[in-house]
TIVO-2410 file (N, C-alpha, C; in nm, 3 decimals):
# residues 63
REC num residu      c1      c2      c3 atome chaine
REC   1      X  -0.110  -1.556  -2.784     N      A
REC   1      X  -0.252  -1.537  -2.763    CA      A
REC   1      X  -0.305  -1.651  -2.675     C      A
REC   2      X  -0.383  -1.624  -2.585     N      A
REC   2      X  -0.455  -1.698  -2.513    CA      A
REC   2      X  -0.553  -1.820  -2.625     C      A
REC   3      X  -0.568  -1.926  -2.554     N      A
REC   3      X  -0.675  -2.022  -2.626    CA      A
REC   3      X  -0.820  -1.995  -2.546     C      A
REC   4      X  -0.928  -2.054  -2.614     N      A
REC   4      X  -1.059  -2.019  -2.553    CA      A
REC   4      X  -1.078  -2.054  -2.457     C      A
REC   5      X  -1.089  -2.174  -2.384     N      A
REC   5      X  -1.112  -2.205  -2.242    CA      A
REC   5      X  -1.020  -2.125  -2.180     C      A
REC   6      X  -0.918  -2.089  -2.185     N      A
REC   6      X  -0.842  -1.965  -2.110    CA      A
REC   6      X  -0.892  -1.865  -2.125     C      A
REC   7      X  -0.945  -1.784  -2.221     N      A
REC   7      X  -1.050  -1.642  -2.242    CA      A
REC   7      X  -1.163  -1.694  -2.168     C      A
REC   8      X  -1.209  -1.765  -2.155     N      A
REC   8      X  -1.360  -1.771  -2.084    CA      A
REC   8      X  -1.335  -1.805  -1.939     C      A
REC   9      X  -1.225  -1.852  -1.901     N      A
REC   9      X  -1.212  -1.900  -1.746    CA      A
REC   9      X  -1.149  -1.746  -1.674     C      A
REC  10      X  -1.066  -1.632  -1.728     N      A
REC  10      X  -1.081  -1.581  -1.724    CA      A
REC  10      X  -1.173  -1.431  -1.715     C      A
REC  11      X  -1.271  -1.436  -1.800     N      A
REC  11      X  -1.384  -1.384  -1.791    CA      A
REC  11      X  -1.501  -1.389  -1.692     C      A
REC  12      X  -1.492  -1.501  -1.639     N      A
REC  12      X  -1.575  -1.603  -1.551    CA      A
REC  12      X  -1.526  -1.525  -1.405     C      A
REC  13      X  -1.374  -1.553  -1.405     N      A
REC  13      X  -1.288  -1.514  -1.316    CA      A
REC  13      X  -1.343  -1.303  -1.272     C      A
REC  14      X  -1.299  -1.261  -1.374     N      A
REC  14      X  -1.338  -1.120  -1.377    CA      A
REC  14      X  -1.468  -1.079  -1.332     C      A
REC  15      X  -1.578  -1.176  -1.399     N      A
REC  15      X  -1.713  -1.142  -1.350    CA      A
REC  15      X  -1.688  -1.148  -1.157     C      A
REC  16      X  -1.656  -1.292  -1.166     N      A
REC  16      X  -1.691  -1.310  -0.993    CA      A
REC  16      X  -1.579  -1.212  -0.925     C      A
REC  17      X  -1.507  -1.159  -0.948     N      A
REC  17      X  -1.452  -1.096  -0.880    CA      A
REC  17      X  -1.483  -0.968  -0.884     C      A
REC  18      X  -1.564  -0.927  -0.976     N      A
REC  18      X  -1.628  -0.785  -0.991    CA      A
REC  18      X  -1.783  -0.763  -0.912     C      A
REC  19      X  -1.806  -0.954  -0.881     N      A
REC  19      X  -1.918  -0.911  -0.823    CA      A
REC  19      X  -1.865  -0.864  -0.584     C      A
REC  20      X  -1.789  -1.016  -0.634     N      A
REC  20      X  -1.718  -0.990  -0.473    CA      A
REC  20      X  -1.681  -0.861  -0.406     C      A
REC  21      X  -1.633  -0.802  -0.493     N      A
REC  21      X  -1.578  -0.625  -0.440    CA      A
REC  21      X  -1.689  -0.556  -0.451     C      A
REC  22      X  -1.808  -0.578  -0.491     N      A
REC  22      X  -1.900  -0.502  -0.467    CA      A
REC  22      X  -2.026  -0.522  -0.355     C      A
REC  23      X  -1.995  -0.697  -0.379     N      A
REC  23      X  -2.120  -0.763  -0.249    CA      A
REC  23      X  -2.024  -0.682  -0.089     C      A
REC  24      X  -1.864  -0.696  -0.113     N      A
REC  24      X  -1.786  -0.675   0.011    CA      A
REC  24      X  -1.789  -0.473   0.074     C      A
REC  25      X  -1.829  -0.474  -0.052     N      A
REC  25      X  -1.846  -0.307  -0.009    CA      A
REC  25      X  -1.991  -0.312   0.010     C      A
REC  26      X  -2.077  -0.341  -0.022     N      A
REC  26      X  -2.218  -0.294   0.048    CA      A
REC  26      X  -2.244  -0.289   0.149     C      A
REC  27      X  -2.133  -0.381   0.335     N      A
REC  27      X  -2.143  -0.395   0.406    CA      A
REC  27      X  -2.146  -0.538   0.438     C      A
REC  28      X  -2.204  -0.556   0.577     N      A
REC  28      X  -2.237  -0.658   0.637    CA      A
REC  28      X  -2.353  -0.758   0.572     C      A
REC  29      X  -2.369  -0.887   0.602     N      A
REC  29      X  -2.494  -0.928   0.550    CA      A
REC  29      X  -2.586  -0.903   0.660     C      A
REC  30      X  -2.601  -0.866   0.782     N      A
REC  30      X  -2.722  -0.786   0.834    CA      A
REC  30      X  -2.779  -0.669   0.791     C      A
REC  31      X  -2.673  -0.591   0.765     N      A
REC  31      X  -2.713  -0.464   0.690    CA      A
REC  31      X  -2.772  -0.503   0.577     C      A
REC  32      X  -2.744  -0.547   0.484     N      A
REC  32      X  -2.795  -0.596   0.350    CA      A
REC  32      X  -2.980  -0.622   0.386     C      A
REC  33      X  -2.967  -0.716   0.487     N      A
REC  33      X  -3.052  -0.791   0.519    CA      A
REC  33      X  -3.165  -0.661   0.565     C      A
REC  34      X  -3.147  -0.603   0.643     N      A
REC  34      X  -3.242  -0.464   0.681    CA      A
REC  34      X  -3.252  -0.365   0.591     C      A
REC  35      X  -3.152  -0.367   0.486     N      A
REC  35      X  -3.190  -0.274   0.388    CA      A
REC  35      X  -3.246  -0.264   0.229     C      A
REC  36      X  -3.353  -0.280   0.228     N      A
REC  36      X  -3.452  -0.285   0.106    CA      A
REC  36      X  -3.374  -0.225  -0.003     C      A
REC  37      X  -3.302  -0.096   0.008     N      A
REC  37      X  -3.234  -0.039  -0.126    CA      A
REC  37      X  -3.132  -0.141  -0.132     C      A
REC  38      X  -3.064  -0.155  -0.002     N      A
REC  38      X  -2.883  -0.239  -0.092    CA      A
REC  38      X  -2.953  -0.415  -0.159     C      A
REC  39      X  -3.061  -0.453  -0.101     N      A
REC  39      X  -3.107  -0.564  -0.141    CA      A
REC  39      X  -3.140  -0.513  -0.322     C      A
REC  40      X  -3.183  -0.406  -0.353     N      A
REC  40      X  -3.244  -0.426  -0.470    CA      A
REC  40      X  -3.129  -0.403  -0.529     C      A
REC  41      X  -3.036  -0.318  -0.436     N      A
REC  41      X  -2.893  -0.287  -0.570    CA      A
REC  41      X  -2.835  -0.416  -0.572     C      A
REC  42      X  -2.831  -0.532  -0.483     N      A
REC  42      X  -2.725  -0.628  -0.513    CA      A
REC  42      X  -2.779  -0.713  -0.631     C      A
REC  43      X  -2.892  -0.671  -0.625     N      A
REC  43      X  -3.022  -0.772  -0.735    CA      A
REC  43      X  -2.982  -0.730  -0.822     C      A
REC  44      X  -2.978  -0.606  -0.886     N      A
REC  44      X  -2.933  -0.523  -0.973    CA      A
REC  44      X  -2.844  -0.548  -1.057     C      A
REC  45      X  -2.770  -0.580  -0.921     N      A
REC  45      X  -2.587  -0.615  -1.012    CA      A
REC  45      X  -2.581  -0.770  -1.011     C      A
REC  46      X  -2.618  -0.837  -0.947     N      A
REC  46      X  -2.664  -1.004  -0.999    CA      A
REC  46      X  -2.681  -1.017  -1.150     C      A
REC  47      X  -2.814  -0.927  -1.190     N      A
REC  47      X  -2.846  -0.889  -1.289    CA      A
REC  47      X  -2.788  -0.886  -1.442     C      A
REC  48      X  -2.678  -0.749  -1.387     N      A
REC  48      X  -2.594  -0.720  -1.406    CA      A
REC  48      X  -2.441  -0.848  -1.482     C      A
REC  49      X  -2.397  -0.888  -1.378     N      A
REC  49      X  -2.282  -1.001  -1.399    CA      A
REC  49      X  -2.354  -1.089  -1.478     C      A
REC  50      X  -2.504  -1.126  -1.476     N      A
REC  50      X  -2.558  -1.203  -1.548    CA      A
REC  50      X  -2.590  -1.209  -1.701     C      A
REC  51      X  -2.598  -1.097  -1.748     N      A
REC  51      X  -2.605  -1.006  -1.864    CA      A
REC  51      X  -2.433  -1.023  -1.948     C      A
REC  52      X  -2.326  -1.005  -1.831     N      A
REC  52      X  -2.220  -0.954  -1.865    CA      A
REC  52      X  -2.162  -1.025  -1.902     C      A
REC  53      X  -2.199  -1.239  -1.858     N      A
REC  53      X  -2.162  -1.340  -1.844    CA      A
REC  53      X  -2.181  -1.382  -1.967     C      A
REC  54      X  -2.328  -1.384  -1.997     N      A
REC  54      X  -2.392  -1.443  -2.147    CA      A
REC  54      X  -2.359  -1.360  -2.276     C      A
REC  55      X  -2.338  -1.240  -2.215     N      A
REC  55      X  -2.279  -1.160  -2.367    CA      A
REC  55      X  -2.142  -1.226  -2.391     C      A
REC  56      X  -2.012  -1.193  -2.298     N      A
REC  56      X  -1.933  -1.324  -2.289    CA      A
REC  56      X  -1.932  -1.427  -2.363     C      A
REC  57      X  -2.003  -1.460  -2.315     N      A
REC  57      X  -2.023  -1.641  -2.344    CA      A
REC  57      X  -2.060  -1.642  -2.529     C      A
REC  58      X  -2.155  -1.530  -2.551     N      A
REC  58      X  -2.214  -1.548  -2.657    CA      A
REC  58      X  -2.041  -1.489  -2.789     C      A
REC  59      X  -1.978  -1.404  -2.706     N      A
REC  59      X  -1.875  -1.365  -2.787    CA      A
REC  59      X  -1.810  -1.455  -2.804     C      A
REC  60      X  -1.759  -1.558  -2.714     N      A
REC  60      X  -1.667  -1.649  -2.662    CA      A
REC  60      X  -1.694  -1.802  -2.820     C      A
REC  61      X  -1.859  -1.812  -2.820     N      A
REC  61      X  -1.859  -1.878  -2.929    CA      A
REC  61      X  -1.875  -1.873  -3.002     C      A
REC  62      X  -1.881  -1.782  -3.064     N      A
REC  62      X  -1.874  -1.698  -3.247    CA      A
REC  62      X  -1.773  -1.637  -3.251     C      A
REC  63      X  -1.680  -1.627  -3.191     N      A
REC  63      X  -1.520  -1.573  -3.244    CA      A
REC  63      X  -1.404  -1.604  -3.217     C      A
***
């Protein structure tokens, strides 16, 4: 079994890389930049990883 700083550096790991494949598929950062919807979706999913991080985190120190 993994120890905790290995479960959480991992997790950490997963988030940012779940956010990367998605900032890398929305396009270009000009496109981003001219487009009001992909701006609110990347907000979205900021959001998102941010939520996904602290639940994480919150599992990470109660178990």
């Amino acid at each position: 079994m993994f120890s905790k700083p290995i479960i959480l550096i991992v997790i950490l790991i997963l988030l940012l890389t779940f956010y990367l494949v998605i900032r890398l598929g929305a396009g270009k950062k000009k496109n981003i930049e001219d487009s009001k919807s992909l701006t609110n979706y990347l907000f979205g999913v900021r959001i998102l990883i941010i939520i996904l991080a602290i639940v994480g985190l919150v599992l990470w120190f109660f178990l």
